[in-house]
N, CA, C and O atoms as a Tripos MOL2 file, in Angstrom:
@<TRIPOS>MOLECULE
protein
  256   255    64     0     0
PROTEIN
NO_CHARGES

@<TRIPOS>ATOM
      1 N           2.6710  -10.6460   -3.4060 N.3       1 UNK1
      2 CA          2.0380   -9.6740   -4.2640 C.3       1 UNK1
      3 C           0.6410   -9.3700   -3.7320 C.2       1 UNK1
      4 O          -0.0630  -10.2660   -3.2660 O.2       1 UNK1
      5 N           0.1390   -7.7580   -3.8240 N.am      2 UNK2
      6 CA         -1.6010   -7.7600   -3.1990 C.3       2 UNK2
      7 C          -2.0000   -6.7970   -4.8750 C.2       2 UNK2
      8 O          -1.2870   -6.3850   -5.7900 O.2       2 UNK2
      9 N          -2.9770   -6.7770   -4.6950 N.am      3 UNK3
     10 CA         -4.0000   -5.9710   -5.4540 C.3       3 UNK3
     11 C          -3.1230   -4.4380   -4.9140 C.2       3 UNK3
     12 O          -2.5330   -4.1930   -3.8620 O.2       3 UNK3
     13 N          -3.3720   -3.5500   -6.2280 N.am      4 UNK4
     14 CA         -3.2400   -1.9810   -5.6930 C.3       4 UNK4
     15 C          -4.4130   -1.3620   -5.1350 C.2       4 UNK4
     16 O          -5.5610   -1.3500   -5.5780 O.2       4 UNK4
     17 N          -3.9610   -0.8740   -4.1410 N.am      5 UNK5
     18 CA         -5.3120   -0.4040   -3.5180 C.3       5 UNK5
     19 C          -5.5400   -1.2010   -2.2000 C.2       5 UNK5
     20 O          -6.4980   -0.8570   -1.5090 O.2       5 UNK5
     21 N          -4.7790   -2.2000   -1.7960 N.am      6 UNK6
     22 CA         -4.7600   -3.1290   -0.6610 C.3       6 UNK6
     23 C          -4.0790   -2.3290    0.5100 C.2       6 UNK6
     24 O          -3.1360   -1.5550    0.3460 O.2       6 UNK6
     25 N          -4.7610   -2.6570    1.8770 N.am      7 UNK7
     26 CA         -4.6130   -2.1100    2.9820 C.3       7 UNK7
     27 C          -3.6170   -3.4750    3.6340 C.2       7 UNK7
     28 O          -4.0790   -4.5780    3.9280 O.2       7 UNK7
     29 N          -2.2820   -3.0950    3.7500 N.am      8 UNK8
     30 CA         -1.8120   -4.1900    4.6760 C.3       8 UNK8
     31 C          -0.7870   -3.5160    6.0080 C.2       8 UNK8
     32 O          -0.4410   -2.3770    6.3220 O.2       8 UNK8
     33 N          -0.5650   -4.7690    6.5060 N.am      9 UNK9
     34 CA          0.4420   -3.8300    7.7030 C.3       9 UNK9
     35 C           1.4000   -4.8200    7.7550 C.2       9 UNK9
     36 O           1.1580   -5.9770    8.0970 O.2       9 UNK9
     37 N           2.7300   -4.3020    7.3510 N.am     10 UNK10
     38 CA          3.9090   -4.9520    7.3830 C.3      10 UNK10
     39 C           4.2550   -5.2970    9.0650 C.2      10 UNK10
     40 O           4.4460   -4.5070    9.9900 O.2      10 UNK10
     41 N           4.2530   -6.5150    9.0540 N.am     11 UNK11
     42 CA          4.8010   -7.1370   10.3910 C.3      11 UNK11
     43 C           6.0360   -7.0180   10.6780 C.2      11 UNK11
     44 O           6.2930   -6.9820   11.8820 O.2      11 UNK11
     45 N           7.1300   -6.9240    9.7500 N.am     12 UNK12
     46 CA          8.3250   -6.3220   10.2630 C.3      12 UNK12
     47 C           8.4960   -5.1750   10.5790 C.2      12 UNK12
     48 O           9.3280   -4.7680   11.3900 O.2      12 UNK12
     49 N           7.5620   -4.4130    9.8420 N.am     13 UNK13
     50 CA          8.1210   -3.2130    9.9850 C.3      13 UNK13
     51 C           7.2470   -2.4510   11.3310 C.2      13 UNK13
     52 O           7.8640   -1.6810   12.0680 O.2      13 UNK13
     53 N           6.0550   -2.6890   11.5210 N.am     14 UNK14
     54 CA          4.9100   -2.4670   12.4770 C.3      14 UNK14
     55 C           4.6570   -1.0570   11.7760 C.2      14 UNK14
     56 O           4.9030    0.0220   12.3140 O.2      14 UNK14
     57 N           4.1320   -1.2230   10.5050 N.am     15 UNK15
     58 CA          3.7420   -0.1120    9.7430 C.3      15 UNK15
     59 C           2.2660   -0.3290    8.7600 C.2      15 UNK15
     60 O           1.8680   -1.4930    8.7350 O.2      15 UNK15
     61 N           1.7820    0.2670    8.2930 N.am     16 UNK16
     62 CA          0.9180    0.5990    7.3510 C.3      16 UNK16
     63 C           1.3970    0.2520    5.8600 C.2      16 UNK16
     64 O           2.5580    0.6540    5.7740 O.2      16 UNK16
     65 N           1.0410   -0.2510    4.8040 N.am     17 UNK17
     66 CA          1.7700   -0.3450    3.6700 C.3      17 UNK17
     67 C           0.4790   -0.4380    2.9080 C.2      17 UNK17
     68 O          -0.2640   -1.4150    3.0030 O.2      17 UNK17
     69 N           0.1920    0.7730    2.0260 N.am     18 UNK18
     70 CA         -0.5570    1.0890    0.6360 C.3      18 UNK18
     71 C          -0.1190    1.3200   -0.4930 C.2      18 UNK18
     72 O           0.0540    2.3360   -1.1660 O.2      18 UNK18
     73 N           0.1020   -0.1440   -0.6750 N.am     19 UNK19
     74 CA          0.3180   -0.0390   -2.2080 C.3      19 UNK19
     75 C          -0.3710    0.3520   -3.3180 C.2      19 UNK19
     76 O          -1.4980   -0.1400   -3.2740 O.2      19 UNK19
     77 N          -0.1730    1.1210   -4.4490 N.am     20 UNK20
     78 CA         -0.9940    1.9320   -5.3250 C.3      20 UNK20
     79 C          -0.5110    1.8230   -6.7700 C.2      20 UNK20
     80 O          -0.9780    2.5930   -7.6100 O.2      20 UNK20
     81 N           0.9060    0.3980   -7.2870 N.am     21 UNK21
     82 CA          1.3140    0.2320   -8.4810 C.3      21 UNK21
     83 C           2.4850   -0.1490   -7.8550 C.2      21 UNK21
     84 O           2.7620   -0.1680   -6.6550 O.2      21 UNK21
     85 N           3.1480   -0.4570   -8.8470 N.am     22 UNK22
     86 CA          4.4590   -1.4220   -8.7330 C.3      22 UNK22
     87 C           5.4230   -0.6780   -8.1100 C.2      22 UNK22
     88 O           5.7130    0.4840   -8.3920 O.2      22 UNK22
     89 N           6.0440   -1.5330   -7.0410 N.am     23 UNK23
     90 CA          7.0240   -1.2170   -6.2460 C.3      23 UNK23
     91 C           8.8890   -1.2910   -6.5430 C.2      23 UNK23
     92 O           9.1790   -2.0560   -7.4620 O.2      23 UNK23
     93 N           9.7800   -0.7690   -6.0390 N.am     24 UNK24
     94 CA         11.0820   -1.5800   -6.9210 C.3      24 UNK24
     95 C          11.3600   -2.5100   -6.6820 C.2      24 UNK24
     96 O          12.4820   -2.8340   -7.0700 O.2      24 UNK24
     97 N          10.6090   -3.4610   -5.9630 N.am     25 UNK25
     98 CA         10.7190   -5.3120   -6.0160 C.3      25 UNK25
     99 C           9.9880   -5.8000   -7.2650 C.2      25 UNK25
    100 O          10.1030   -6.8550   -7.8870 O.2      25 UNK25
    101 N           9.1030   -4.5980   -7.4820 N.am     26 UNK26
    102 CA          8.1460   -5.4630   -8.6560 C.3      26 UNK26
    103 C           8.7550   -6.0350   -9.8660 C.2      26 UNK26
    104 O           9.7940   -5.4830  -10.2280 O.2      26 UNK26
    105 N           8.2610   -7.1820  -10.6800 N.am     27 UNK27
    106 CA          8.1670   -7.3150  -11.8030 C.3      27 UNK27
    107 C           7.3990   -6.9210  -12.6620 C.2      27 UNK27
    108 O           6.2870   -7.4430  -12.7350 O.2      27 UNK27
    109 N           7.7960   -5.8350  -13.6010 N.am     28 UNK28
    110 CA          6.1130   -5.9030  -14.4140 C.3      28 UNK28
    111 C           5.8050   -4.3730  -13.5540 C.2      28 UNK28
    112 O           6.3650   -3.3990  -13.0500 O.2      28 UNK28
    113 N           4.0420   -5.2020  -13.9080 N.am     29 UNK29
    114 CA          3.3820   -3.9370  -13.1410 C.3      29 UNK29
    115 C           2.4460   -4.5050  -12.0360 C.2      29 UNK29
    116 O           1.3340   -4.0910  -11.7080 O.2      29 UNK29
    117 N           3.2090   -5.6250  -11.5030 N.am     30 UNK30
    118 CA          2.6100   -6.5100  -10.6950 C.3      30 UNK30
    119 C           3.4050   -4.9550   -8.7350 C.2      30 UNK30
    120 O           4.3790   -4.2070   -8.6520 O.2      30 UNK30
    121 N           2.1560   -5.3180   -7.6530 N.am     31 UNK31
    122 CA          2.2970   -4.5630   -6.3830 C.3      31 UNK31
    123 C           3.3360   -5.4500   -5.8310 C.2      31 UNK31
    124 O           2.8200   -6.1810   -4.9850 O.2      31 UNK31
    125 N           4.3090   -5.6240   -5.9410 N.am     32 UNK32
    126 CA          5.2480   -6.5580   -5.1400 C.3      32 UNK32
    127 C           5.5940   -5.7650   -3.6280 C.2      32 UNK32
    128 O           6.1000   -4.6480   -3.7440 O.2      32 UNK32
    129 N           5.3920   -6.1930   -2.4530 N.am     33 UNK33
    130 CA          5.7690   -5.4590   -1.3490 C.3      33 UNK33
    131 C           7.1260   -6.2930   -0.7110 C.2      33 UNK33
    132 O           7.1980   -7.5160   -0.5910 O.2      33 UNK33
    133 N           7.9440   -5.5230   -0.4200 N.am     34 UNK34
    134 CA          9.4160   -6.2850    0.3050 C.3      34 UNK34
    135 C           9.2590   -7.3260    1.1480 C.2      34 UNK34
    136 O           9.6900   -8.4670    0.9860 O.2      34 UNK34
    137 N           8.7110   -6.9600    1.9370 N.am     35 UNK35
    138 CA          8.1600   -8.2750    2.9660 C.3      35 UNK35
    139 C           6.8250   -8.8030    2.9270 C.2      35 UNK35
    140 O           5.9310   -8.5040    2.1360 O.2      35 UNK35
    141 N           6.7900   -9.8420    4.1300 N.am     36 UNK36
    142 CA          5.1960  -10.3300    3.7690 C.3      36 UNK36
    143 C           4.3180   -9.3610    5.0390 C.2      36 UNK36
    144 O           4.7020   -8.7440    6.0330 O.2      36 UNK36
    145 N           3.4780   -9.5140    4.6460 N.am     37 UNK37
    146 CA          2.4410   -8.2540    5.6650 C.3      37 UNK37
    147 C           0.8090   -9.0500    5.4570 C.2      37 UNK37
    148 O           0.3180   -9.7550    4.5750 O.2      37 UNK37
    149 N           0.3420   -8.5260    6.7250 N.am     38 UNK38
    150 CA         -1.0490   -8.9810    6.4200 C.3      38 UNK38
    151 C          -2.4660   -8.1450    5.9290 C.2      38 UNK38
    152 O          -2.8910   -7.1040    6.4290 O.2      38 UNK38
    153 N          -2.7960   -8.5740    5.3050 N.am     39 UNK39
    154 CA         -3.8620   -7.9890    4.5430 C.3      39 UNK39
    155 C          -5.1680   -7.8830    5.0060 C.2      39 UNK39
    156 O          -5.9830   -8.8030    5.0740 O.2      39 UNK39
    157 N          -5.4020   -6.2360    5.4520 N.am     40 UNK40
    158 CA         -6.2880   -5.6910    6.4990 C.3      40 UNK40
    159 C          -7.8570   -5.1910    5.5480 C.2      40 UNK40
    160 O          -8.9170   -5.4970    6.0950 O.2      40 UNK40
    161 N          -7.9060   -4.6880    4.6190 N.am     41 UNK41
    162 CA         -9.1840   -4.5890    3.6700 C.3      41 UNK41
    163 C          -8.2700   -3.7490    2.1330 C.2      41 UNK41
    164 O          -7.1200   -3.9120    1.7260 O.2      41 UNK41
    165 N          -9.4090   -2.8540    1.6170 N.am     42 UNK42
    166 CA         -8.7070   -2.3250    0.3340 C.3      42 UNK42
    167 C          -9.4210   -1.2280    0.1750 C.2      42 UNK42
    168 O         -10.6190   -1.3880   -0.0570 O.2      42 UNK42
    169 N          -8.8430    0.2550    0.2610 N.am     43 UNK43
    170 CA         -9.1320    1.5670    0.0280 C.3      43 UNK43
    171 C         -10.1390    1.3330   -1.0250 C.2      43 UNK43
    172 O         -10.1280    0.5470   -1.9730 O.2      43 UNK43
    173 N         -11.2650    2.4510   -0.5260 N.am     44 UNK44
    174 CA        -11.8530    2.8650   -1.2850 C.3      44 UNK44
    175 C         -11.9080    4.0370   -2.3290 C.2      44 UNK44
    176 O         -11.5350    5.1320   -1.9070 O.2      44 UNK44
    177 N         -12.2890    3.9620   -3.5280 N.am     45 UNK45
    178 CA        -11.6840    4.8800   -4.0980 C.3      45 UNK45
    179 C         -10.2570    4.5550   -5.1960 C.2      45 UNK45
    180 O          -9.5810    3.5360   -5.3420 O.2      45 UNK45
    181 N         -10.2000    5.5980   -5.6950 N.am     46 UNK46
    182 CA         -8.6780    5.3100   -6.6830 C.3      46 UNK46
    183 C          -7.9240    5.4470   -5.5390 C.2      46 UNK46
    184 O          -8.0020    6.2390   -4.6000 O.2      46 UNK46
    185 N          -6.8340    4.1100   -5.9030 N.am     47 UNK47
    186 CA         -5.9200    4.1280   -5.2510 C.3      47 UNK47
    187 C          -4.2930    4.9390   -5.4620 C.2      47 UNK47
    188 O          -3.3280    5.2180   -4.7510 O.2      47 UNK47
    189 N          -4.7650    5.1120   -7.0940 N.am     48 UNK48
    190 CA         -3.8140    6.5030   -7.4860 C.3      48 UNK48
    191 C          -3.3800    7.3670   -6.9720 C.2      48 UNK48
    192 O          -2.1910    7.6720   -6.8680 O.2      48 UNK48
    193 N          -4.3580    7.9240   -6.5480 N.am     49 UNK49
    194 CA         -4.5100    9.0180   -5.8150 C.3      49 UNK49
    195 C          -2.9700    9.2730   -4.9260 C.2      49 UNK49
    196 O          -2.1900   10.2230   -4.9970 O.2      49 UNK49
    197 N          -2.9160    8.1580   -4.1830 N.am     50 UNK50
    198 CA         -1.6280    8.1260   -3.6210 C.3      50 UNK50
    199 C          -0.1460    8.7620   -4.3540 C.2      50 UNK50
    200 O           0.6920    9.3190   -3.6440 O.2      50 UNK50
    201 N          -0.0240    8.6580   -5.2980 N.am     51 UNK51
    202 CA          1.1800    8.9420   -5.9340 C.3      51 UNK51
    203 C           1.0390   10.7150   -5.9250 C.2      51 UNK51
    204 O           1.5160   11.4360   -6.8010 O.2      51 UNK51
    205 N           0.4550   11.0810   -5.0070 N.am     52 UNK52
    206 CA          0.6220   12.4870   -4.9670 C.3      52 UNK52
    207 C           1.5710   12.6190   -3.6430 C.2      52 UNK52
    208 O           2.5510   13.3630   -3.6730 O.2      52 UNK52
    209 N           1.2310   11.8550   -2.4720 N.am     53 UNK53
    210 CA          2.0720   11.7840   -0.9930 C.3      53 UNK53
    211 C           3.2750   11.8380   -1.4150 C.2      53 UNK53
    212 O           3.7030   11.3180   -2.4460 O.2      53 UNK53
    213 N           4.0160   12.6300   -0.4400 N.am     54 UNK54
    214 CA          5.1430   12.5970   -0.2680 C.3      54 UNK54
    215 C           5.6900   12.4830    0.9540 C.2      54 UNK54
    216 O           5.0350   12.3630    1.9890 O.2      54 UNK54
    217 N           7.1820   12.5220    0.8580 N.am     55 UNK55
    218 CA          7.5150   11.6580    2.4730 C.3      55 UNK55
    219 C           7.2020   12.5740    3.6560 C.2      55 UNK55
    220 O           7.5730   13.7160    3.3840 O.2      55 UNK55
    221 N           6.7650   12.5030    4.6250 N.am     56 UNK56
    222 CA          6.4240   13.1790    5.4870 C.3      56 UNK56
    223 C           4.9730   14.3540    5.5160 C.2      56 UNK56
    224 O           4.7730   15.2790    6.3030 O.2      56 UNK56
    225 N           4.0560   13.8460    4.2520 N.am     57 UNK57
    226 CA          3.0050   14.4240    4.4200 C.3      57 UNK57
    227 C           2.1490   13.5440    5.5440 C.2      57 UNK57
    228 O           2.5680   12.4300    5.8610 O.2      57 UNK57
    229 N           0.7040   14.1860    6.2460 N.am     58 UNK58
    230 CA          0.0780   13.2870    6.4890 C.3      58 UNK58
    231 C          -0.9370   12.8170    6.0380 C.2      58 UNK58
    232 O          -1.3130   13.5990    5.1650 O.2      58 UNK58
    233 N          -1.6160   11.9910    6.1160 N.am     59 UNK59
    234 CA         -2.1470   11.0660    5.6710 C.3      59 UNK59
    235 C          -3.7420   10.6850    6.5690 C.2      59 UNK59
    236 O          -3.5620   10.4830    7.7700 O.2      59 UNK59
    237 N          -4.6130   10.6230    6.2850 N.am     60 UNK60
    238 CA         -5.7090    9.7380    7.2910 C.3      60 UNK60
    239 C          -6.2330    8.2630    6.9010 C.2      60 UNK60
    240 O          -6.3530    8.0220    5.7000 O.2      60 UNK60
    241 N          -6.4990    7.4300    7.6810 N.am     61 UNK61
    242 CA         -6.6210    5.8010    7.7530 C.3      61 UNK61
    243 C          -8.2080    5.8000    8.4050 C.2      61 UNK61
    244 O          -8.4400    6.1300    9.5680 O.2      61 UNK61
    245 N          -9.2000    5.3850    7.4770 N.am     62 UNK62
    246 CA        -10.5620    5.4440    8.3610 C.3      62 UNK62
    247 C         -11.1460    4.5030    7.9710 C.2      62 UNK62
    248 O         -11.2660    4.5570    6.7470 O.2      62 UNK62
    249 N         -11.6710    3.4710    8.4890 N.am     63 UNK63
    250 CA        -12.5570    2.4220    8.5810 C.3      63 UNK63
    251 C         -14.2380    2.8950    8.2140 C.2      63 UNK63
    252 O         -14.9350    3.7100    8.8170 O.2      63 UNK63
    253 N         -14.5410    2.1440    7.1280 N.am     64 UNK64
    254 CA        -16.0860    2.5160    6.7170 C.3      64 UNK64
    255 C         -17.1650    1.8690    7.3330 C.2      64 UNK64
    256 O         -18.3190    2.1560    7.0170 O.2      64 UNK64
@<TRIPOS>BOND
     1     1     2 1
     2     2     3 1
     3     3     4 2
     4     3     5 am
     5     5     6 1
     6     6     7 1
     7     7     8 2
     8     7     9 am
     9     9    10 1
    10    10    11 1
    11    11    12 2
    12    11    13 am
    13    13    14 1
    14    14    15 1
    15    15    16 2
    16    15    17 am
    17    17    18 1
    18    18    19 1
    19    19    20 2
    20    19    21 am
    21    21    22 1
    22    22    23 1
    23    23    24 2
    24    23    25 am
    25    25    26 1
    26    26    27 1
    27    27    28 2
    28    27    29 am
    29    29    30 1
    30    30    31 1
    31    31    32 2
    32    31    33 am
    33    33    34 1
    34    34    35 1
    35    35    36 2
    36    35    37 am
    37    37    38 1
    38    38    39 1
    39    39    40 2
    40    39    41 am
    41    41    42 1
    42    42    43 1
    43    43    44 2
    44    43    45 am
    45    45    46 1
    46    46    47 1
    47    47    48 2
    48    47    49 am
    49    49    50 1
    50    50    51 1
    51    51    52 2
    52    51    53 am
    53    53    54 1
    54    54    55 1
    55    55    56 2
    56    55    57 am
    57    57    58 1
    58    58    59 1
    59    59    60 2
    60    59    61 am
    61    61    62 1
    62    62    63 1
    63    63    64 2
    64    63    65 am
    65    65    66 1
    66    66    67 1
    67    67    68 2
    68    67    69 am
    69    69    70 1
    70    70    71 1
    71    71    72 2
    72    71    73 am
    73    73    74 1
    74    74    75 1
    75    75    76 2
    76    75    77 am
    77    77    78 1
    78    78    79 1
    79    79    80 2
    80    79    81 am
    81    81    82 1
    82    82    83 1
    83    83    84 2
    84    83    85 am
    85    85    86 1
    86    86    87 1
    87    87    88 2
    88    87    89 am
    89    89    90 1
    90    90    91 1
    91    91    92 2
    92    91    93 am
    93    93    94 1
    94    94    95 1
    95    95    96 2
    96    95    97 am
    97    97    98 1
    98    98    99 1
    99    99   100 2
   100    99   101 am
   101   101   102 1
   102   102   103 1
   103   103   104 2
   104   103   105 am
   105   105   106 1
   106   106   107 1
   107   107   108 2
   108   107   109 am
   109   109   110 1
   110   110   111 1
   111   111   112 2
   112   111   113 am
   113   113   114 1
   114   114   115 1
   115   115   116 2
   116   115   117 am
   117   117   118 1
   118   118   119 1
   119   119   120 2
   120   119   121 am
   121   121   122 1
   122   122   123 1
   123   123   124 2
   124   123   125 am
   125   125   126 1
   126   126   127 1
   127   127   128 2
   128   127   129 am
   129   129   130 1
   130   130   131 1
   131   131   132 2
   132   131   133 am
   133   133   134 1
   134   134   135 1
   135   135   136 2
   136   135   137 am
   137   137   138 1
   138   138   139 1
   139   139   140 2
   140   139   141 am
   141   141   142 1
   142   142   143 1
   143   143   144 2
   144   143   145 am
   145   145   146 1
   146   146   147 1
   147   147   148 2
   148   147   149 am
   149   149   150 1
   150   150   151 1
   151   151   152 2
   152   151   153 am
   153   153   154 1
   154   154   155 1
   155   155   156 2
   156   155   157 am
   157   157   158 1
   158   158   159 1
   159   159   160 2
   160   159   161 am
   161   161   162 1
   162   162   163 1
   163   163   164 2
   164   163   165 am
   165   165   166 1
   166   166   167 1
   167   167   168 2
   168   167   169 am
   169   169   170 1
   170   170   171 1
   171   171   172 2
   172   171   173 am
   173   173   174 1
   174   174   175 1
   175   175   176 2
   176   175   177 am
   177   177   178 1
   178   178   179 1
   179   179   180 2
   180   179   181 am
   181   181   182 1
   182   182   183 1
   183   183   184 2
   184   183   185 am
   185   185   186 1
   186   186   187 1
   187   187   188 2
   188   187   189 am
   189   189   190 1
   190   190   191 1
   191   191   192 2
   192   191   193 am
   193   193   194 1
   194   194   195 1
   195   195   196 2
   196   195   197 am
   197   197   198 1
   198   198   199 1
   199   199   200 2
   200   199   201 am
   201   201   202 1
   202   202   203 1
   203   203   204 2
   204   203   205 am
   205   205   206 1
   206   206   207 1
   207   207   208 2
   208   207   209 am
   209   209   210 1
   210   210   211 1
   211   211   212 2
   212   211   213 am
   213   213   214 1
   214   214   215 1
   215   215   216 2
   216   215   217 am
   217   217   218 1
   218   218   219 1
   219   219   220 2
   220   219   221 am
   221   221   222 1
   222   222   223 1
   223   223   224 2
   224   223   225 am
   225   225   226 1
   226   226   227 1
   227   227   228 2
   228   227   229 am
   229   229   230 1
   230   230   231 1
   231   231   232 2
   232   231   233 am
   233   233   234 1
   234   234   235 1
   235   235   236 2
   236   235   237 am
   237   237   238 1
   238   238   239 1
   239   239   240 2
   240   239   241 am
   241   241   242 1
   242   242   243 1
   243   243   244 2
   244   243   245 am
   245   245   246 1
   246   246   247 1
   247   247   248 2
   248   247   249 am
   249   249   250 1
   250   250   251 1
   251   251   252 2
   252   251   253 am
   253   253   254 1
   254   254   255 1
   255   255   256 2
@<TRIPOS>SUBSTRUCTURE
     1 UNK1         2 RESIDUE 1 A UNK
     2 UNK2         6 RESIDUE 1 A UNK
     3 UNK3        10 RESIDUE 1 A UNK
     4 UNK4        14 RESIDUE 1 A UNK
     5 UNK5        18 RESIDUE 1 A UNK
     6 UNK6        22 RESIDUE 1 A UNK
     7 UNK7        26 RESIDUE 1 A UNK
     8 UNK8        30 RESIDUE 1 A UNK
     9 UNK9        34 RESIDUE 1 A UNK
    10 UNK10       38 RESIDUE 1 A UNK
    11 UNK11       42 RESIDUE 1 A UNK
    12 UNK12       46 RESIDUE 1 A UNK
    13 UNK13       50 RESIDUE 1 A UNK
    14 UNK14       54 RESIDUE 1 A UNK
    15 UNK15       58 RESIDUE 1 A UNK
    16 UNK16       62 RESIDUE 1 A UNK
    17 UNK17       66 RESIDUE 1 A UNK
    18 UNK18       70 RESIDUE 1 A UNK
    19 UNK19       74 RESIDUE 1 A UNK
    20 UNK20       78 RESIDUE 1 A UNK
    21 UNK21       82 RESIDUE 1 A UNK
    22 UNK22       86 RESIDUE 1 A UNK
    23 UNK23       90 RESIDUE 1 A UNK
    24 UNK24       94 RESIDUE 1 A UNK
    25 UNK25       98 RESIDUE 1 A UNK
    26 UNK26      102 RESIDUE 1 A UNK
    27 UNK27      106 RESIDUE 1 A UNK
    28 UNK28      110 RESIDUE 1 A UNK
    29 UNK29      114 RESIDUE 1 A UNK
    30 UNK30      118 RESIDUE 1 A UNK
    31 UNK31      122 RESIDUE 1 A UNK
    32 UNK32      126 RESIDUE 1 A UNK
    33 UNK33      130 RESIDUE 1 A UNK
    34 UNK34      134 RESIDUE 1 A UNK
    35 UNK35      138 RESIDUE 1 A UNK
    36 UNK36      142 RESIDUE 1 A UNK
    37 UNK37      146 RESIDUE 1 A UNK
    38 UNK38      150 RESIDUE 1 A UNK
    39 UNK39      154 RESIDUE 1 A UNK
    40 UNK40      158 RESIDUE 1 A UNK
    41 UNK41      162 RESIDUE 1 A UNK
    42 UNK42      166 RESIDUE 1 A UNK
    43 UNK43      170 RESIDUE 1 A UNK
    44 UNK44      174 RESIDUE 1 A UNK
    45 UNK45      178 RESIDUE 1 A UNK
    46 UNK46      182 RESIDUE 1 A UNK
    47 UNK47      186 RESIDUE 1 A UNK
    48 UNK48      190 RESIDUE 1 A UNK
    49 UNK49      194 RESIDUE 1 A UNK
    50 UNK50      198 RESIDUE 1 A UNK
    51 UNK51      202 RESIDUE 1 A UNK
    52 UNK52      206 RESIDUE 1 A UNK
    53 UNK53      210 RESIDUE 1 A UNK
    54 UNK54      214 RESIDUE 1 A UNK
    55 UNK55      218 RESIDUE 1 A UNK
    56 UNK56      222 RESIDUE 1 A UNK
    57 UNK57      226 RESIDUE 1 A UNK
    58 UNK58      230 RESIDUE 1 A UNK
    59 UNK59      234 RESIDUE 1 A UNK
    60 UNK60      238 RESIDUE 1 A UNK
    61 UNK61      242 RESIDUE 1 A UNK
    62 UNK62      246 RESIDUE 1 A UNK
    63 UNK63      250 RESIDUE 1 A UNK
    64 UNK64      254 RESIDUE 1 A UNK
């Protein structure tokens, strides 16, 4: 489980994973992510925001 709003990168997958509220692994309203991934920092800003993306929009990743 991470915080919403957590920056991680799934090691299986060799991807990016921003979680922004409960996933369909979750219980609850706990961020459950499928696999384990490592945890790189945590967006600034609402992490809400996200639930506007859709598949194949893009996206930018920037270090403060």
């Amino acid at each position: 489980m991470v915080d919403p709003g957590s920056v991680c990168f799934w090691v299986d997958g060799s991807a990016l994973a921003l979680p922004f509220g409960p996933t369909p692994v979750s219980k609850g309203s706990e961020c459950r992510l499928v696999t384990r991934c490592n945890l790189l920092g945590k967006i600034a800003g609402d992490p809400g925001k996200l639930k506007s993306v859709r598949d194949g929009d893009e996206i930018r990743v920037e270090t403060a």
